[in-house]
BARO-629810 format. One record per atom (N, C-alpha, C): residue in one letter; x, y, z. Coordinates in pm, whole numbers, padded with zeros to 5 digits, always signed. Layout:
BEGIN
AXYZ;...
END
This chain:
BEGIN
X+00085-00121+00000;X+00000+00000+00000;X+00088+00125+00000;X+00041+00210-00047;X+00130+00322-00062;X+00146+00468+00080;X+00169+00520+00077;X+00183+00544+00238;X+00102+00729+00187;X+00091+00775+00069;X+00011+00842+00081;X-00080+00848-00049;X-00247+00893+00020;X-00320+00896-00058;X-00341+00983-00212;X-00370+00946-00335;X-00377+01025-00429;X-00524+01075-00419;X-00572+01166-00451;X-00667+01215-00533;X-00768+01108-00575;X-00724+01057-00645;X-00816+00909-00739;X-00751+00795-00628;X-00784+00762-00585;X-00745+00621-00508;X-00762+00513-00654;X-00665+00403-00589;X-00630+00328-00721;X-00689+00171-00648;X-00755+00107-00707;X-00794-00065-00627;X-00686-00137-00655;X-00626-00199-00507;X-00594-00271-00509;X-00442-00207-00460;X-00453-00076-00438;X-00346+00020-00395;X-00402+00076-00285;X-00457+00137-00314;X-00518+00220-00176;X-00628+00178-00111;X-00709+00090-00162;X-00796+00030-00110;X-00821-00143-00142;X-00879-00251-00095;X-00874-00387-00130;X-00986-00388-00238;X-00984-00471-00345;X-01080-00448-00425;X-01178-00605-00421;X-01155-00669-00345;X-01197-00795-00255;X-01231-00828-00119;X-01275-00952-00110;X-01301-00980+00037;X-01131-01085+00076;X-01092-01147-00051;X-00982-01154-00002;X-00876-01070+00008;X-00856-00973-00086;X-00737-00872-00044;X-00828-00796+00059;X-00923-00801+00131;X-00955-00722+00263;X-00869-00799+00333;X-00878-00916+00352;X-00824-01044+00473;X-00686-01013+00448;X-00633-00999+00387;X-00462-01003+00336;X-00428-00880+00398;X-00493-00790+00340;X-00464-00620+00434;X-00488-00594+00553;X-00558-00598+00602;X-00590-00610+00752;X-00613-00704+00811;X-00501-00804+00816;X-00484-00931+00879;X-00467-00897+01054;X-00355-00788+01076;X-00356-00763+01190;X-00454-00623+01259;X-00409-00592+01366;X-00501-00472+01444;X-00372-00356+01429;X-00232-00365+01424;X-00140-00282+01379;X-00172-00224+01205;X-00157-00310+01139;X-00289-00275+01006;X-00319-00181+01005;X-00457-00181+01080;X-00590-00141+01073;X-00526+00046+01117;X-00460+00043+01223;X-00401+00147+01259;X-00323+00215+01168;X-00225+00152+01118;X-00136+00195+00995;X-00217+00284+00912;X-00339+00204+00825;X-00434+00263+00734;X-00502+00388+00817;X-00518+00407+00895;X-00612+00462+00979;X-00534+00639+00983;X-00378+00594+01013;X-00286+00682+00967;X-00306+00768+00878;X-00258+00691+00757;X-00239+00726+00660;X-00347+00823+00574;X-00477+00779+00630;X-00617+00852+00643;X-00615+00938+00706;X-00582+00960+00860;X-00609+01074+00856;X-00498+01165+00836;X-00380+01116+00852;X-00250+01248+00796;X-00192+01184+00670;X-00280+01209+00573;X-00219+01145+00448;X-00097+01212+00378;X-00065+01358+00467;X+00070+01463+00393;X+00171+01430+00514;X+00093+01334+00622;X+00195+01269+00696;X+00172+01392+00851;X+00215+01325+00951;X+00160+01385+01125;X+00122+01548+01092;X+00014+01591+01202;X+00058+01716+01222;X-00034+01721+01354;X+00045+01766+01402;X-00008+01809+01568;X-00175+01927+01607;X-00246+01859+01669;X-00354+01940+01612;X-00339+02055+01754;X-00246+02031+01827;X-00246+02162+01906;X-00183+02237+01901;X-00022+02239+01807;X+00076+02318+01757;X+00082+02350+01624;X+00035+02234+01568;X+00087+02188+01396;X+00176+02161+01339;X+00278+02144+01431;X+00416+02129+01436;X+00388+01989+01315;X+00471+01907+01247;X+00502+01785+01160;X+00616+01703+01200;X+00642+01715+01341;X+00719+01628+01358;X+00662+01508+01490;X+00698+01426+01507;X+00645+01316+01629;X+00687+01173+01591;X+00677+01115+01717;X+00746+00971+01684;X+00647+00903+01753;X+00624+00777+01766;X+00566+00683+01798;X+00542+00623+01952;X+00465+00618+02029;X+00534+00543+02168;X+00410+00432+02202;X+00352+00443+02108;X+00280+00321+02131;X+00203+00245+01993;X+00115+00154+02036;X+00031+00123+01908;X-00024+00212+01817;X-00080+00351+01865;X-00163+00405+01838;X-00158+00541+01892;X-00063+00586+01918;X+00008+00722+01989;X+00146+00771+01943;X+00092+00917+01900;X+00263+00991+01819;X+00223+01082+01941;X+00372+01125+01982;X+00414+01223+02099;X+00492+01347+02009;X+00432+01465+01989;X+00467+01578+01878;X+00552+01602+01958;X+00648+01643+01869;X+00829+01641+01891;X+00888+01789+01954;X+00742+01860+01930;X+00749+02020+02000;X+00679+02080+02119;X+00560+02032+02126;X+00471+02045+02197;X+00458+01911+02315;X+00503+01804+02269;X+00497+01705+02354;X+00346+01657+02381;X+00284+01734+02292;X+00165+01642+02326;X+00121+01489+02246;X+00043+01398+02332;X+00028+01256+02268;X-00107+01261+02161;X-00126+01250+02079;X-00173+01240+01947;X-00240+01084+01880;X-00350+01035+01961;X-00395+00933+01933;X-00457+00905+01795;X-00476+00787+01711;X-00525+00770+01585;X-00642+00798+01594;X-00687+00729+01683;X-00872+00710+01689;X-00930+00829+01751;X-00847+00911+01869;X-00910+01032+01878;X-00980+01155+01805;X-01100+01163+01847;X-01180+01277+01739;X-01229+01207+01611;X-01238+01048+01648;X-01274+00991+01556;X-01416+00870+01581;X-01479+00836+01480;X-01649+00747+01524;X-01561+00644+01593;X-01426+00616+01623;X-01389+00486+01631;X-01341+00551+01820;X-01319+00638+01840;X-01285+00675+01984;X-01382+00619+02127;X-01266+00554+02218;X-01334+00516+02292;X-01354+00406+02286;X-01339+00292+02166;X-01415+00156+02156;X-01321+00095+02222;X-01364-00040+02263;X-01291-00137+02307;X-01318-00252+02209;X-01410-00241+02097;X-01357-00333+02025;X-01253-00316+01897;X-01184-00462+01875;X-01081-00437+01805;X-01127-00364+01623;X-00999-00262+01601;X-01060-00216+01520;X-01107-00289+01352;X-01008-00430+01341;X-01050-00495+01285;X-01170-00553+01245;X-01257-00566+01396;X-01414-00575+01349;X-01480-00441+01302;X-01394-00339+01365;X-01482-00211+01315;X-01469-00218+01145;X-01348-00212+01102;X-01374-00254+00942;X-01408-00340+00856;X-01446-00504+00935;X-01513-00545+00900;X-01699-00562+00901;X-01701-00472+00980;X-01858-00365+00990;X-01879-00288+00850;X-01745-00249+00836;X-01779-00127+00717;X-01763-00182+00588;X-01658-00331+00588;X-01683-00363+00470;X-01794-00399+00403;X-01880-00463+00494;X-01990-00577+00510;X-02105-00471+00486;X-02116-00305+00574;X-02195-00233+00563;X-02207-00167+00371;X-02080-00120+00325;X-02043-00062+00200;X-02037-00206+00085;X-02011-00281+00111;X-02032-00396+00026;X-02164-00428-00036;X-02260-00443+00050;X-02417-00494+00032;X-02488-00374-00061;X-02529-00400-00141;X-02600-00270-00228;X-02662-00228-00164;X-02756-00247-00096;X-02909-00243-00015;X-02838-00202+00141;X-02734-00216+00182;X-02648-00207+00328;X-02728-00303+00405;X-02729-00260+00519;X-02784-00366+00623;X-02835-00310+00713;X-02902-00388+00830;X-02966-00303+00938;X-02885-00400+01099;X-02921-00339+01186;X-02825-00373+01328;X-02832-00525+01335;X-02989-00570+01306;X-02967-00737+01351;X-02888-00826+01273;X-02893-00787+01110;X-02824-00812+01011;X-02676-00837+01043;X-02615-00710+01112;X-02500-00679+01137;X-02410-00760+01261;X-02531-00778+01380;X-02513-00817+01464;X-02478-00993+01466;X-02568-00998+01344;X-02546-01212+01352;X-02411-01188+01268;X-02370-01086+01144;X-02254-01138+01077;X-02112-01125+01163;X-02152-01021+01262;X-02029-00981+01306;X-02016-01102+01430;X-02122-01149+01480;X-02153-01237+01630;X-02113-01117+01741;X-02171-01001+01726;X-02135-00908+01856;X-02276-00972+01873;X-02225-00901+02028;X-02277-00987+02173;X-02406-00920+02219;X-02442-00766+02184;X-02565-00713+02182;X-02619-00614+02036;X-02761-00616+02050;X-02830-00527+01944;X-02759-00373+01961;X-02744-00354+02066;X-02695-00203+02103;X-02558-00192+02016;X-02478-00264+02036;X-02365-00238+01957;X-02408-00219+01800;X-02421-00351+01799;X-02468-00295+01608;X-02549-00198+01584;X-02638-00200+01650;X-02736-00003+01594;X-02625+00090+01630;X-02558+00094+01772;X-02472+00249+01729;X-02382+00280+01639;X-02288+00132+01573;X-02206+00127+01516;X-02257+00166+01375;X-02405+00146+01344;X-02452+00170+01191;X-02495+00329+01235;X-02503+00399+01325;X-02538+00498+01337;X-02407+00554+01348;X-02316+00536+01430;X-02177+00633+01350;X-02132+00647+01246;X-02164+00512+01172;X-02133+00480+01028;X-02192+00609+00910;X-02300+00615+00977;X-02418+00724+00882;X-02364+00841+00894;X-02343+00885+01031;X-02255+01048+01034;X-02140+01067+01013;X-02106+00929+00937;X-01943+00955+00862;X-01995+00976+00731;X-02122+00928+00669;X-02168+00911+00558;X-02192+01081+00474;X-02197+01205+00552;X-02189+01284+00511;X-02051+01379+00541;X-01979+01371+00436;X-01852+01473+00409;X-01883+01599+00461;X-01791+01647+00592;X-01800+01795+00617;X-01756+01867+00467;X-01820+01950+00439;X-01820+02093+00353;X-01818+02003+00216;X-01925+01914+00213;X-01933+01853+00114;X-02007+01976-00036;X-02017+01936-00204;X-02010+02009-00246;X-02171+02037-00274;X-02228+02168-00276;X-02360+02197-00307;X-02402+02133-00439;X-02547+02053-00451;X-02612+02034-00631;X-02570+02174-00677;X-02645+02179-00855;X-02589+02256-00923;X-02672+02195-01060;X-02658+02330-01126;X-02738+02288-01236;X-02871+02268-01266;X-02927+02195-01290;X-03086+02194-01287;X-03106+02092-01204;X-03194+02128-01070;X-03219+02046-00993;X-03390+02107-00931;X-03418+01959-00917;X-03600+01913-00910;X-03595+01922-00765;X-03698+02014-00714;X-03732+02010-00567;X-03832+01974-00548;X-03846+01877-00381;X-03984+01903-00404;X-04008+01800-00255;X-04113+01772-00184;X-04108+01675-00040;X-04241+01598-00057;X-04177+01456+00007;X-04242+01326+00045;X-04268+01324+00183;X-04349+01233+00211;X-04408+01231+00352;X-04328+01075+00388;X-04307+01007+00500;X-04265+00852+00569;X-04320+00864+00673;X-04351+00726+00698;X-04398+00691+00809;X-04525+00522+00769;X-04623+00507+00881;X-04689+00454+00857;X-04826+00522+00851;X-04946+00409+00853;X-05041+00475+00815;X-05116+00604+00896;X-05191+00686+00823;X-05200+00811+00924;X-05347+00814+00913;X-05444+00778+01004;X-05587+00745+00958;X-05590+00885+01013;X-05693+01010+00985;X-05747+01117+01025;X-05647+01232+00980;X-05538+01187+00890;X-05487+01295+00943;X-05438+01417+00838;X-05349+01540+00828;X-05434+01619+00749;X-05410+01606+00619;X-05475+01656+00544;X-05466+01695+00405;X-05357+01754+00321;X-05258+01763+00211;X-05239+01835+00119;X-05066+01797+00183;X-05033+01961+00203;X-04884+01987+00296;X-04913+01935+00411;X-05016+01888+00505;X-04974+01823+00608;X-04933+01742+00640;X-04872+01689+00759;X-04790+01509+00792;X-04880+01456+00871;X-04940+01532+00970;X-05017+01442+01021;X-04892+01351+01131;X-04948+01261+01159;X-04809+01228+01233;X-04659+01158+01127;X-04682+01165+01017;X-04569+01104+00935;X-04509+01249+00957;X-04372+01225+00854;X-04229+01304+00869;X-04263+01319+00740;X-04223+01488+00721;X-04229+01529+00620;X-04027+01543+00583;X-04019+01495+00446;X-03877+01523+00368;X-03897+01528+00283;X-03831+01659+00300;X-03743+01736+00118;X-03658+01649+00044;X-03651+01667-00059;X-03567+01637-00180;X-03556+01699-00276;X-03376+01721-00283;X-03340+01776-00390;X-03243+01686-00487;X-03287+01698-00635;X-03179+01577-00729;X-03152+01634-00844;X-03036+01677-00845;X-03035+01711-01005;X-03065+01618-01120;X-03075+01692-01211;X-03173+01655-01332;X-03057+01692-01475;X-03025+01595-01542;X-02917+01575-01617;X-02998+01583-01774;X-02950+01637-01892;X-03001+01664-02016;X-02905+01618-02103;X-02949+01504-02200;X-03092+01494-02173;X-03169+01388-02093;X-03151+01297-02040;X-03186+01244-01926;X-03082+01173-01862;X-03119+01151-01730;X-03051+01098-01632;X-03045+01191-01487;X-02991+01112-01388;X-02993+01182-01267;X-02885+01236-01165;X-02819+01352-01136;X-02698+01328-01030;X-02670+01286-00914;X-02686+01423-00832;X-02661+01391-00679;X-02782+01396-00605;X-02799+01350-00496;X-02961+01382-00430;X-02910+01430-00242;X-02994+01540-00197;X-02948+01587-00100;X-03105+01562-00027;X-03127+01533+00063;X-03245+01447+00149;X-03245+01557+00271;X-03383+01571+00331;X-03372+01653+00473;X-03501+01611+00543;X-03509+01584+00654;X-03670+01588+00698;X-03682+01715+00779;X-03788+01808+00769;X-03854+01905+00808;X-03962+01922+00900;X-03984+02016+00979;X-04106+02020+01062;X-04236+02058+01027;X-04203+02126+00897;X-04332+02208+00829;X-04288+02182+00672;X-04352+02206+00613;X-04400+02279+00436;X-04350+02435+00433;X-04331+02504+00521;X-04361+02611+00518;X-04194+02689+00425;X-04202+02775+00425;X-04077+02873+00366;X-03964+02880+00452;X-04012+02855+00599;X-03907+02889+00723;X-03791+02787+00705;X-03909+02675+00634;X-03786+02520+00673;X-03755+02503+00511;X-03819+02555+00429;X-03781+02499+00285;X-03704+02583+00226;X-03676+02695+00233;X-03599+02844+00235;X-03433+02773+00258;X-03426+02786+00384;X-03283+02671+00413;X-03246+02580+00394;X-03303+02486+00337;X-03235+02399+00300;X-03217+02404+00167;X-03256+02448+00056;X-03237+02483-00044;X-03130+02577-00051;X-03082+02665+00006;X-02958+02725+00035;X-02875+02655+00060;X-02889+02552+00172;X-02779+02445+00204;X-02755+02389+00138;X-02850+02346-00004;X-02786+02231-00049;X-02746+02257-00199;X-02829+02371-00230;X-02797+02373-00405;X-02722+02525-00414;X-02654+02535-00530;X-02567+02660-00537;X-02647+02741-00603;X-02594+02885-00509;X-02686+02983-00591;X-02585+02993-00802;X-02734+03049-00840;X-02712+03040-00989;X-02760+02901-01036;X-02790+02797-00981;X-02838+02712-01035;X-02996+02734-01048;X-03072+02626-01145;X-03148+02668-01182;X-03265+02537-01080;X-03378+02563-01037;X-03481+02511-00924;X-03582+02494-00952;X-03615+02367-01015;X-03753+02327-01079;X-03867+02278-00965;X-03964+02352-00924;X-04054+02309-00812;X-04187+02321-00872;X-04272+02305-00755;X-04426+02309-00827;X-04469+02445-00760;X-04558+02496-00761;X-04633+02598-00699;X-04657+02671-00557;X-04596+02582-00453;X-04620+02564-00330;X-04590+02699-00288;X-04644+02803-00238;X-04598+02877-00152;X-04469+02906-00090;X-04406+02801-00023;X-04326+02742+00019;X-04221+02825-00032;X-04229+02761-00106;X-04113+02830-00243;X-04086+02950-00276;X-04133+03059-00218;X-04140+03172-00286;X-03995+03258-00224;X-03990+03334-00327;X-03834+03379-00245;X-03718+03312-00302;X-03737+03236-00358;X-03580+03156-00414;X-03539+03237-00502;X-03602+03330-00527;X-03472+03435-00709;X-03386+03499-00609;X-03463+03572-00504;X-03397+03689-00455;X-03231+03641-00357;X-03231+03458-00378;X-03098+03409-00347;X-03005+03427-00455;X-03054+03415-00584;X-02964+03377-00673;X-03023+03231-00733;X-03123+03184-00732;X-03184+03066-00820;X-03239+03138-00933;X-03259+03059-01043;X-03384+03057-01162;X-03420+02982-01119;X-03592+03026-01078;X-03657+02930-01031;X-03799+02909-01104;X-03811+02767-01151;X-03890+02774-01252;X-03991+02683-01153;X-04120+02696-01178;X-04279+02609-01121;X-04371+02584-01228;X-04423+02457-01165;X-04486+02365-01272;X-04641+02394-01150;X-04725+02426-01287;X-04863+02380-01200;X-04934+02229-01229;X-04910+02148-01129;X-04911+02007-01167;X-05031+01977-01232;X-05135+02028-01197;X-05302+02030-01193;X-05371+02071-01353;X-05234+02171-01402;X-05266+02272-01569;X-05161+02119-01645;X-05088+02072-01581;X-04953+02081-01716;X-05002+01896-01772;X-05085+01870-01758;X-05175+01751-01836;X-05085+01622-01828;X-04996+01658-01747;X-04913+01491-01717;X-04919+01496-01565;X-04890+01303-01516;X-04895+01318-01375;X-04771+01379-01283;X-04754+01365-01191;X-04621+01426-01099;X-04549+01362-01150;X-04510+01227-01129;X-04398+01150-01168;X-04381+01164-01307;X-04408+01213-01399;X-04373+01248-01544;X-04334+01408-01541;X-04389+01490-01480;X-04365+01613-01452;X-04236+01596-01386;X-04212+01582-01290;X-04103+01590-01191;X-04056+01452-01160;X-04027+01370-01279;X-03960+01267-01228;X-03821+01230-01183;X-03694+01312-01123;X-03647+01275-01009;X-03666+01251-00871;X-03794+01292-00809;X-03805+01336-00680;X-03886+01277-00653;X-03964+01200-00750;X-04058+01081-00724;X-03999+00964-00773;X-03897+00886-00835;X-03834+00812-00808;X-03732+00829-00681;X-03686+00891-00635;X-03620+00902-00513;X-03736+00883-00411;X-03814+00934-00405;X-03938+00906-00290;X-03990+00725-00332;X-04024+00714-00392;X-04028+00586-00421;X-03942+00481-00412;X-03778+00474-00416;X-03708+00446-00378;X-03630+00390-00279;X-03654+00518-00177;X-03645+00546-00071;X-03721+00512+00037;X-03898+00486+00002;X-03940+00421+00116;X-03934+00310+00082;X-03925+00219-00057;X-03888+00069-00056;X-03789+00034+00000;X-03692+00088+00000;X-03533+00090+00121;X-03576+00078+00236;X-03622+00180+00319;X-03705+00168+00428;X-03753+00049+00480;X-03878+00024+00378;X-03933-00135+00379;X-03893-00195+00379;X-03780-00219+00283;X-03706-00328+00259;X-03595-00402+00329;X-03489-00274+00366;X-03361-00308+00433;X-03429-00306+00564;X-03521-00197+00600;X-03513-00166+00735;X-03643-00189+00757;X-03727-00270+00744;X-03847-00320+00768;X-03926-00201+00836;X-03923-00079+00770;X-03966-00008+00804;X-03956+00095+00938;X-03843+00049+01005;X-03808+00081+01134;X-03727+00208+01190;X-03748+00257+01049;X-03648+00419+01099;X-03726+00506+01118;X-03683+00536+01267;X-03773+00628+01350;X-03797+00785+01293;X-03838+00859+01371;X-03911+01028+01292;X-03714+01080+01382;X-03679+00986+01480;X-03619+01091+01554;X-03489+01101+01482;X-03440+00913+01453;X-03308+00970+01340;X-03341+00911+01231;X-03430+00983+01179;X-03468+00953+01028;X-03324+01003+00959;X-03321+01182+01008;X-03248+01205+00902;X-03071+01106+00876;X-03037+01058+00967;X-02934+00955+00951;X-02944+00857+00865;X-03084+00798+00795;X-03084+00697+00709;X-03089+00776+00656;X-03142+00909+00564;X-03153+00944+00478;X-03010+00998+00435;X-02931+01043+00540;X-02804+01028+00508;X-02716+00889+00466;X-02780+00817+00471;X-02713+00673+00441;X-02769+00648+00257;X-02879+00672+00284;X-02972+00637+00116;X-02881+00739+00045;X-02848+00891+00061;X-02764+00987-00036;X-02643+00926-00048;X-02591+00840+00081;X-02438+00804+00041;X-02423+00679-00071;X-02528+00617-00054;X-02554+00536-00160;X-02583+00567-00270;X-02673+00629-00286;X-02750+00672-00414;X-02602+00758-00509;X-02527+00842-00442;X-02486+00965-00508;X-02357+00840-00541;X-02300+00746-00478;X-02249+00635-00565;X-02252+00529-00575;X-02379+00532-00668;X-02455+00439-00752;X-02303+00295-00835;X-02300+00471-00921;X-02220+00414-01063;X-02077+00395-01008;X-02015+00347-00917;X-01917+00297-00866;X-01919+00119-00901;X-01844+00093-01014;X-01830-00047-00984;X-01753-00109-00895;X-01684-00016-00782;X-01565-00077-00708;X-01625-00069-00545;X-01639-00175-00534;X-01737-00206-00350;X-01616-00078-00291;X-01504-00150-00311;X-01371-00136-00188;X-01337+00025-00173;X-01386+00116-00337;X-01412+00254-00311;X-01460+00297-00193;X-01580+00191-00199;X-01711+00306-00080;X-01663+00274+00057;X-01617+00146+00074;X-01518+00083+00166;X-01431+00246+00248;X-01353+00233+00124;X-01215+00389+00118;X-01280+00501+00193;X-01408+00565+00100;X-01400+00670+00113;X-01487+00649+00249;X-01586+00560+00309;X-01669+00581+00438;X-01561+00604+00552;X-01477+00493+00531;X-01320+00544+00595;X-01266+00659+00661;X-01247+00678+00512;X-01153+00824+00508;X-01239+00923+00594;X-01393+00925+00573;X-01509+01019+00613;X-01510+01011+00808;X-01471+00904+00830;X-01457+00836+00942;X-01364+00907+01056;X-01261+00948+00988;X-01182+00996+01062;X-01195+01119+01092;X-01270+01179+01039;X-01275+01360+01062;X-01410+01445+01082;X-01502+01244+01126;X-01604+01259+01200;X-01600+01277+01367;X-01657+01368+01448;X-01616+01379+01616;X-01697+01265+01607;X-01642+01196+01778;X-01707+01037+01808;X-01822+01113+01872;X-01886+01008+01913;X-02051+01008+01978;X-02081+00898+02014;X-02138+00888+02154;X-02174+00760+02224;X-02333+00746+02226;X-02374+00621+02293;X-02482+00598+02254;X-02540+00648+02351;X-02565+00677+02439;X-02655+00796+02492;X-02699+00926+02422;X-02582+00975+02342;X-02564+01113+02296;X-02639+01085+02167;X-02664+00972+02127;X-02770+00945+02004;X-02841+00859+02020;X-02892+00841+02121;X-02990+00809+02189;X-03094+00985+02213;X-03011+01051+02271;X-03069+01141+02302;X-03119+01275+02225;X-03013+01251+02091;X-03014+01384+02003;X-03122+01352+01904;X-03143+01432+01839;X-03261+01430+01735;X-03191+01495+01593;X-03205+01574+01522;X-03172+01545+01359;X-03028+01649+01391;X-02942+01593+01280;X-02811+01646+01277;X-02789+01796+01270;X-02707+01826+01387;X-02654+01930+01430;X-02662+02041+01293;X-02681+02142+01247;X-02649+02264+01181;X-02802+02214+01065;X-02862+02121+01062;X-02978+02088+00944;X-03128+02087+01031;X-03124+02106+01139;X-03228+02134+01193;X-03334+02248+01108;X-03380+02245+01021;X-03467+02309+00935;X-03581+02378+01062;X-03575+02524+01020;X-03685+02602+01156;X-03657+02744+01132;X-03728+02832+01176;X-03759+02928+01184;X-03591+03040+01202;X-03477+02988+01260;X-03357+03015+01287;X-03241+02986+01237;X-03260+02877+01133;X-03163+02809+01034;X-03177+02899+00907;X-03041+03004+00879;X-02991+03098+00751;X-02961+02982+00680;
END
């Protein structure tokens, strides 16, 4: 393996492009560390309290910076901090998780790995997910279809039109490729329909100057004065159904709750919804990857420059920090 990362990671160099070159590469738990390295200081050490680039080694998993003297753990500030299990199973979690097209869900995880409780495998697929989104990842662009689905189960009484009623209302945004095809898709669940929550996230996720194909909704109003062309379809005048009108955002809704159903028998809660839906974008946006051991790489790489979180602390939190869609989110 090469000791630093390129740009294009190469299979079979920077990452295993098998389940046997997984076994061959991370045969040991020194390995696992090595790679882990190389991930996160791929231009090689740097001290995150000086920045100094120099340090030497004094343990498995500890550089002592050569200026500052401070100790500099691998796994610190990382989903992997804190564990006591070896990190070898942690990557064989992630192979097993990034391998499966469809991924997996905790019980799934729990019989392949033979960990010893359900708790482990749900938190471990739940750190997995908040590695799944790249800090300062890049905004859609271009022509992209907006527009929100409702999840949940059945809602007898409940309201009409924009309401949820007790389901979870989520946005979706997907660009729209000419002359057909689809790009990236950016997912959010919301508290309302309203402008307060649909206003922001459309800022968050698509670049101004791109162009914002929606329907009529109220909601919507206000997107030029960001910097969108924002074009609306009146679904009701334009003599085709939604899904022919706006068909990215109804194959993604469609999609997306068969996933649901499917992988996850329906079991993803309103509270961390938005974490699967961060899991469905990490999938979806690479689709067209024929190389498992890529997604392997990059959940990885994402891994390390994720802060850790225990299971209380997501147990207890509700939708990811800075996407809280509301009345206070620029």
């Amino acid at each position: 393996m090469t000791s630093q990362f390129p740009n294009h990671p190469t299979g079979g160099v920077d990452y295993p492009r098998t389940l046997q070159e997984f076994d061959k590469w991370f045969y040991t738990e020194q390995a696992c560390i090595d790679y882990l390295f190389r991930l996160r200081w791929p231009q090689g050490f740097t001290c995150q309290v000086c920045d100094a680039h120099r340090g030497w080694k004094i343990g498995a998993d500890l550089i002592r910076c050569s200026v500052c003297r401070h100790n500099a753990s691998v796994t610190a500030g990382t989903i992997f901090q804190g564990t006591r299990k070896p990190l070898k199973l942690w990557f064989q979690a992630i192979w097993y998780v990034t391998s499966q097209k469809f991924g997996g869900n905790a019980l799934g995880l729990q019989r392949v790995l033979g960990l010893g409780s359900y708790q482990t495998a749900w938190s471990w697929l739940h750190k997995m997910r908040r590695a799944m989104v790249r800090p300062g990842r890049d905004k859609l662009r271009g022509s992209v279809e907006i527009d929100e689905t409702l999840l949940g189960g059945e809602d007898k009484g409940g309201k009409r039109g924009r309401g949820a009623g007790r389901k979870s209302i989520v946005v979706i945004a997907i660009e729209v490729h000419e002359p057909r095809g689809f790009g990236r898709v950016r997912m959010q669940r919301i508290p309302d329909a309203s402008g307060q929550s649909l206003i922001p996230f459309v800022k968050n996720s698509v670049l101004s100057g791109s162009t914002v194909l929606t329907d009529c909704w109220r909601g919507y109003n206000g997107l030029k004065k960001y910097g969108y062309t924002h074009n609306r379809v009146k679904l009701s005048e334009s003599g085709d159904p939604a899904h022919v009108t706006m068909p990215g955002v109804h194959r993604i809704s469609a999609l997306l709750k068969r996933w649901i159903l499917g992988t996850h028998q329906g079991s993803a809660s309103a509270k961390h919804l938005d974490y699967y839906l961060d899991e469905y974008s990490f999938r979806f946006n690479r689709r067209k990857s024929k190389a498992r051991g890529l997604l392997f790489y990059r959940l990885l790489q994402q891994a390390v420059v994720v802060p850790s979180v225990t299971y209380k602390e997501m147990v207890a939190q509700g939708p990811p920090a800075g996407r809280r869609a509301g009345p206070n989110q620029g």
